[in-house]
N, C-alpha and C positions, 0 to 999 in steps of 0.2 A: 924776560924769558918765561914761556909757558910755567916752566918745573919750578921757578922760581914764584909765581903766583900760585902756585898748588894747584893748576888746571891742566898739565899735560898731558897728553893721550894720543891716541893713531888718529891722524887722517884733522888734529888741530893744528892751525896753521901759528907763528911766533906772530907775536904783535907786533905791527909796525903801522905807522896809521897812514892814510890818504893822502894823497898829494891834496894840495890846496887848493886844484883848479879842476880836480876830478868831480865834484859833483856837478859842476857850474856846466863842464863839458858833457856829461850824461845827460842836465837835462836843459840843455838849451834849446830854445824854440819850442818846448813845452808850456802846454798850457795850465799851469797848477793855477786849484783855484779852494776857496775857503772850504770847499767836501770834500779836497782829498787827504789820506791819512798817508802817511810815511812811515818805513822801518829802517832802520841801518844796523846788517846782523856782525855783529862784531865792532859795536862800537868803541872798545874801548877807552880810551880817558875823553872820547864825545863832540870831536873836530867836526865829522860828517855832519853829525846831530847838530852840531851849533851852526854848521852852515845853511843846512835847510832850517832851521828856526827862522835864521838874521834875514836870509836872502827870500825866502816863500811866504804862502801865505795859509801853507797847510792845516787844517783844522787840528791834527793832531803830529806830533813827531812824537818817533820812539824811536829810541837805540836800544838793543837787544845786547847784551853783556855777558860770557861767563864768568868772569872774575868779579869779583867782590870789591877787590881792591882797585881796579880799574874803574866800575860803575860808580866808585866812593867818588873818586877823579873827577870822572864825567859828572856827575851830578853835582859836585862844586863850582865845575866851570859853565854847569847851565845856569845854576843861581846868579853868579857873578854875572850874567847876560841878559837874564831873562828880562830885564826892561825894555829889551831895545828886539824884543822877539817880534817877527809880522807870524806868525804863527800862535795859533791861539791857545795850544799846551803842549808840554814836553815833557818827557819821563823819559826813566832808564831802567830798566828791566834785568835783572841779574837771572840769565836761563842759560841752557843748553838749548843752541839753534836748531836741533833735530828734534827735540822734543815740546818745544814750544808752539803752540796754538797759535798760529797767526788769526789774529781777529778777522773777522769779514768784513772789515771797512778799508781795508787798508787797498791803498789805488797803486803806490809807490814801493818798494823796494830797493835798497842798494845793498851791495854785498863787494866789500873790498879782499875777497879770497881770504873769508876768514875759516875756511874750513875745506875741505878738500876730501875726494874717496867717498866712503859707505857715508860719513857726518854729512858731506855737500846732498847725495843722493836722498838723505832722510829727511833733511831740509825742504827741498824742494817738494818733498810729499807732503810736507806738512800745508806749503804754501798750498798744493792742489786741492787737498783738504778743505782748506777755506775756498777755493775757486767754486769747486764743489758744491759748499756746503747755502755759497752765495754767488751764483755764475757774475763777471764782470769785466771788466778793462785792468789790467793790471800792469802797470811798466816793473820793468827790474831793470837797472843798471848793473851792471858784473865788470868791477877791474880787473884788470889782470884774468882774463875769460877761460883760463886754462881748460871747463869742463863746460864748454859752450855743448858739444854733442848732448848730454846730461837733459839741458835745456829743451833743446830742438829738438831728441828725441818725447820730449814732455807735452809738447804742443806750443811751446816761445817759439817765436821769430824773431832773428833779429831786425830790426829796423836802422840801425844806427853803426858804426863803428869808429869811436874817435883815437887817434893815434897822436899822445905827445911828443915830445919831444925824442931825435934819435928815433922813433918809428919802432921802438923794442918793443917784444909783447909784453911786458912787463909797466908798458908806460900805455896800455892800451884799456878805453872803457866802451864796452860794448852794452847798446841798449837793446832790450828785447821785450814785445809786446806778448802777452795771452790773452785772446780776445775769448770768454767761456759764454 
């Protein structure tokens, strides 16, 4: 629980991590290739993270962290892995997703509803910030898509919609391009 990691607040979503087939499903029949960079905002204890490391061949991964205690998590189980990574570096970044600077390299984004409201809103500004700041191709994956408008009011499109199992929105990963 949030309150129980000393991060709780409005509009932060409780930890629970990704299915195990949701990144594989956002980015299937994409083309990653050793320039692109990766984020996963809410990584948590770093499932996402370890799967784009093991599975891609991204120049950088990063999982994006509020908890302390979580990032400690996730950065043990990158250690424990890092041998067998086709990506060429990995880190965990302990921020608030709204106020954090997305780099200008970054190609890739996933976001497993880790924040919701005004946080999801200041988020996403931040990403335009860097589109902005370096016009480019940017994919995002969004589980669970609940503030898809948010997006597509922003200039994303979707391109993609994959529905797991049961067809719930909840088991749903939607991809969306910003071509700036």
């Amino acid at each position: 629980m949030l309150e129980d990691l000393g991060v709780a607040a409005p509009d932060r979503v409780q930890y629970q991590p990704s299915g195990n087939t949701w990144l594989w499903r956002a980015l299937r029949g994409m083309s990653v290739s050793s320039e692109d960079v990766f984020v996963d905002y809410g990584a948590g204890k770093g499932r996402v993270v370890l799967q784009a490391a093991l599975r891609y061949p991204f120049r950088r991964v990063v999982g994006v962290e509020i908890s302390e205690e979580l990032a400690q998590i996730a950065r043990s189980n990158v250690q424990s892995l890092s041998n067998r990574f086709r990506a060429a570096e990995v880190e965990i970044i302990v921020a608030d997703a709204s106020e954090w600077p997305l780099p200008d390299d970054v190609t890739y984004v996933y976001m497993y509803r880790p924040v919701k409201g005004q946080v999801f809103e200041q988020t996403i500004e931040r990403i335009e910030e860097s589109l902005r700041r370096k016009p480019r191709k940017l994919t995002l994956a969004y589980a669970y898509p609940e503030q898809e408008q948010v997006l597509l009011a922003k200039g994303f499109r979707r391109i993609r919609e994959s529905r797991g199992f049961q067809s719930l929105p909840h088991y749903t990963v939607s991809v969306y391009v910003h071509d700036s």
